[in-house]
C-alpha positions in Angstrom: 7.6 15.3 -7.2 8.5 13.7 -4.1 10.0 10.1 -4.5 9.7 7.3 -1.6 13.0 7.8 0.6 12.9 3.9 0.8 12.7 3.3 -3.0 16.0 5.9 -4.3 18.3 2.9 -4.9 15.2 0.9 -6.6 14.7 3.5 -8.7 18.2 4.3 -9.5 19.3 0.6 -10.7 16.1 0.8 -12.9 17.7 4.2 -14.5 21.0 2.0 -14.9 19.5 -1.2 -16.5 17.5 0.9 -18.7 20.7 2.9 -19.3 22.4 0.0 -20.4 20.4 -1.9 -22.3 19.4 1.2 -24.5 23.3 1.9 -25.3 23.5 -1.7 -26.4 20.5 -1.7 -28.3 22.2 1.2 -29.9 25.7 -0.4 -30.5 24.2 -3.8 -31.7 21.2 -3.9 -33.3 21.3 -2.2 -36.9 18.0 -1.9 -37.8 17.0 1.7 -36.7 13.1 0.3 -36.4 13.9 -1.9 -33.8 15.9 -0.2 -31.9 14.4 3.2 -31.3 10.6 1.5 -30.2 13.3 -0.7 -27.6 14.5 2.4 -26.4 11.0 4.2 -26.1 9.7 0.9 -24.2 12.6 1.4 -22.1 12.1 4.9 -21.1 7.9 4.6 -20.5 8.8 1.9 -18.1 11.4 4.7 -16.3 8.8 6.8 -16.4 5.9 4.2 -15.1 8.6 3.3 -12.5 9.2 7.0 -11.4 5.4 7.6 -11.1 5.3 4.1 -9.4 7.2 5.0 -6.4 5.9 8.4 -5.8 4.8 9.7 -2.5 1.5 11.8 -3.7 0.4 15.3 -2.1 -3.1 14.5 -1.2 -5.5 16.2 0.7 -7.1 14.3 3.9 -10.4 13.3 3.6 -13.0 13.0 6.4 -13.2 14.3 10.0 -11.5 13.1 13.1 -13.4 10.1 13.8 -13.1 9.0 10.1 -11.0 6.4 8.4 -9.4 7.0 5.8 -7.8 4.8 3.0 -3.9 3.2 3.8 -3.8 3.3 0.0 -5.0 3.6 -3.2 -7.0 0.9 -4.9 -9.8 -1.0 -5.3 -12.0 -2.6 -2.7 -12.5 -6.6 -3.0 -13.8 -7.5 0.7 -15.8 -5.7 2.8 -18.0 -8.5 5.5 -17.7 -9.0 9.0 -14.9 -11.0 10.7 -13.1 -12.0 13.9 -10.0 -11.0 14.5 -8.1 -12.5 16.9 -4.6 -10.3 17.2 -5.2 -6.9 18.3 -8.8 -6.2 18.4 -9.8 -9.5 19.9 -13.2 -9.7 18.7 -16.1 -9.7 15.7 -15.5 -6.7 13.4 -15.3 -5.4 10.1 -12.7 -6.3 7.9 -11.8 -4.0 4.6 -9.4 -4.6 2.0 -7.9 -3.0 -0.6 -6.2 -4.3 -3.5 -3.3 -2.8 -5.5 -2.6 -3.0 -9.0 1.1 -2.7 -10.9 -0.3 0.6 -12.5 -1.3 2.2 -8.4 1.1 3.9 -5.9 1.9 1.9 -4.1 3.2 4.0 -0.8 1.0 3.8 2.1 -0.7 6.3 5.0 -1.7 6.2 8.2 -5.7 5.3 8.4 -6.8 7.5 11.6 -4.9 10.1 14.4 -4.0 8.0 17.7 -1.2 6.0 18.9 0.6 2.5 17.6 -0.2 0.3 20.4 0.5 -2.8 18.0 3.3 -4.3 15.3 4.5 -7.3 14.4 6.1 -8.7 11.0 5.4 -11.8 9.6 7.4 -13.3 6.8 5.2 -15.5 4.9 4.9 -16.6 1.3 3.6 -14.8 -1.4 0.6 -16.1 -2.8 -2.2 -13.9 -5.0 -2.6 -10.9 -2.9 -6.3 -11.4 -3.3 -6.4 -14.1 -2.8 -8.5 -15.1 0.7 -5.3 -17.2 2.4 -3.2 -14.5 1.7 -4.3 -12.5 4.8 -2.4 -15.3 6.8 0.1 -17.0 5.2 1.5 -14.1 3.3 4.3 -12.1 4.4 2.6 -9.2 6.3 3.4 -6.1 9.0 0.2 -6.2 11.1 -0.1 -2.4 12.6 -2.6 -1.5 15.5 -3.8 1.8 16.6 -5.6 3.4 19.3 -7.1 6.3 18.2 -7.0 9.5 19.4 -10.8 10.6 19.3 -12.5 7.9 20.8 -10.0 5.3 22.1 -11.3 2.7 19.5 -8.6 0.0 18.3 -8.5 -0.6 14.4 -5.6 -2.7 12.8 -4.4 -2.7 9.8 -2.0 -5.3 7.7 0.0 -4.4 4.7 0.4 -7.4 2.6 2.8 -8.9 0.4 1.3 -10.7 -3.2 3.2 -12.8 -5.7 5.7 -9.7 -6.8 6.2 -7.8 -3.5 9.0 -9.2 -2.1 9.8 -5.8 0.1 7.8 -4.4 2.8 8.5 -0.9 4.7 6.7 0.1 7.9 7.4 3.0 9.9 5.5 1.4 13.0 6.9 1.0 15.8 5.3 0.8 19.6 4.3 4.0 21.3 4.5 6.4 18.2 2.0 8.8 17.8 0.6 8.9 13.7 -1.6 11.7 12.5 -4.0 10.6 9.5 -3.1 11.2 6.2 1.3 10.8 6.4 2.9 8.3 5.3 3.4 5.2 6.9 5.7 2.9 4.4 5.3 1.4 1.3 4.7 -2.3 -0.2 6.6 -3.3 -3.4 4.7 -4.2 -6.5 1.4 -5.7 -6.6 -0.4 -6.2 -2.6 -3.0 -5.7 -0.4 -4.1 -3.7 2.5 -6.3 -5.2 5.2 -8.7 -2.9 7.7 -10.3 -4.1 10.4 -12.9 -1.4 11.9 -14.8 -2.1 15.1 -18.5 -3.2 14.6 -20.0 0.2 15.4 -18.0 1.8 12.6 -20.3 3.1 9.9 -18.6 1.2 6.6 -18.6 4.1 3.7 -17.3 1.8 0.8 -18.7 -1.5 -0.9 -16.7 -3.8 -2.6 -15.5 -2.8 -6.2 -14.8 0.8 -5.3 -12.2 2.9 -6.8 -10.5 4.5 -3.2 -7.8 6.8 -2.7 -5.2 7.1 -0.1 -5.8 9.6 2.3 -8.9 11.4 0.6 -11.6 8.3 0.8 -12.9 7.6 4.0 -13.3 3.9 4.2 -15.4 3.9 7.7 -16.5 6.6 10.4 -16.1 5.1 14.1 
């Protein structure tokens, strides 16, 4: 299992809390009872931490005019927006929301070129909540793709327990559908906006996968 190379020392000072506190639950607490179902909390929440901050081998979905899911989740918004940053015009925003319990590292939507980033630090509000899009911290990433030349953005955001977020963007790069393009910390959202013409494949309350659902086909 391959493990985020930007979560290791996350990961490890969760193994040494955990460590910790199950040697003192040993040493100080006499009742057996208690202190065995402390220790077995402690090690499911390794384990859910582990599995938390996994970068999954997934297949890629769709064709090469498709886009695909940044990461895995549920849809909440799906309607037509304007977007005044990168595509400069009416399109389709869709967003994806992630849950504690998702993994939470992240994938490039389409093949093309980043011919867009910026970071925004922000606050952290409800990640889906609608001002979050805006006044959250956020990495905004545009791409032109490779197929047709279309523009699509898409904006990794911070929510009330993501306080860390990675983003391999940077201007000029070429990205190929499907690898990995950073990860957010704990609970977030992902925002895609998809020109007009883009055929939307997903409605809101769908289950989507990283990689493997295709959200739209330009």
């Amino acid at each position: 299992m391959k493990i985020d190379r930007d979560s290791i020392g996350s990961l490890a000072l969760v193994y040494a809390i955990c460590l910790v506190l199950g040697f003192l639950a040993l040493r100080f607490i006499p009742l057996q009872w208690v202190a065995w179902p402390l220790i077995a909390l402690l090690l499911w929440f390794c384990i859910w931490q582990t599995a938390f901050f996994r970068v999954p081998d997934r297949k890629r979905g769709g064709g090469p005019r498709s886009v695909t899911s940044v990461a895995d989740g549920r849809v909440v918004i799906v309607e037509k927006v304007y977007e005044p940053e990168f595509l400069k015009s009416e399109c389709i925003q869709i967003s994806v929301y992630m849950n504690f319990f998702d993994v939470h590292a992240n994938f490039w939507p389409a093949n093309g070129e980043v011919s867009y980033y910026h970071y925004y630090p922000g606050k952290h509000f409800l990640a889906f909540a609608p001002k979050a899009s805006e006044e959250n911290e956020h990495s905004c990433i545009g791409i032109r793709t490779s197929a047709g030349g279309e523009k699509i953005l898409f904006k990794q955001l911070a929510g009330v327990f993501a306080r860390r977020i990675v983003c391999y963007a940077r201007d000029g790069v070429s990205v190929s559908r499907g690898d990995q393009c950073g990860i957010i910390k704990f609970g977030s959202r992902i925002d895609l906006f998809v020109p007009l013409s883009a055929e939307v494949k997903v409605k809101v309350g769908d289950a989507v996968r990283a990689c493997e659902t295709v959200l739209a086909e330009l």
